[in-house]
N, C-alpha and C positions, 0 to 999 in steps of 0.2 A: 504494500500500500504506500502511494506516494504522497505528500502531501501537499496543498499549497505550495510551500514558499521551497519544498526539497525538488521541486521541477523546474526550478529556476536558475539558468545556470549559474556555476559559482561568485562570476564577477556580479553578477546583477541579486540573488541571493544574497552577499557581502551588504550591498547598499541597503536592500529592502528593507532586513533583518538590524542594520543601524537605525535608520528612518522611522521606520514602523514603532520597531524597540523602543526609539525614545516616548515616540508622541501616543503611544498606548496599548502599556504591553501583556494587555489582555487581548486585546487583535493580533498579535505579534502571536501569541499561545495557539489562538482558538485557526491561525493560517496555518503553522505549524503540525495541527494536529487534527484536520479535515481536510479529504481529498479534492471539496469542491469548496469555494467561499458562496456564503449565502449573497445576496445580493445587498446587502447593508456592509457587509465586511467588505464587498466589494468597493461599493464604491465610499464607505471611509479609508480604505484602504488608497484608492484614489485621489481623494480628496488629502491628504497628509503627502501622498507622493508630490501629488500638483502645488501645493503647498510651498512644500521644501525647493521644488524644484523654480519657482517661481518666485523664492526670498535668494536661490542663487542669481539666476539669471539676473535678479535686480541689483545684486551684488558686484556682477560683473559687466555689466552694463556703466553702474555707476565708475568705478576703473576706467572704464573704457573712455570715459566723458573725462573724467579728469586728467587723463593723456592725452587727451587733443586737444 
């Protein structure tokens, strides 16, 4: 039985498993240990990716503006 986050390859696994871990690691448990996400784990699961990925982007964005 595979679960969630063990189908994920390992680089991408590394991140989710940080990510997820921090911002709520009773999602982080419940991906871990079901083969399928219900559609709420889904898309919090999303919603914390998009998130992070989203406070990067603005992070690097802002760099970017400050070098030109």
């Amino acid at each position: 039985m595979n679960s969630v986050v063990a189908v994920l390859s390992p680089s991408s696994r590394e991140v989710v498993v940080e990510i997820i871990g921090a911002a709520d690691p009773a999602l982080l448990a419940a991906l871990r240990s079901d083969q399928a996400p219900t559609r709420e784990q889904q898309e919090a699961a999303e919603e914390i990716l998009y998130d992070e990925f989203s406070r990067h982007l603005g992070l690097d964005m802002n760099r970017q503006n400050a070098v030109h």
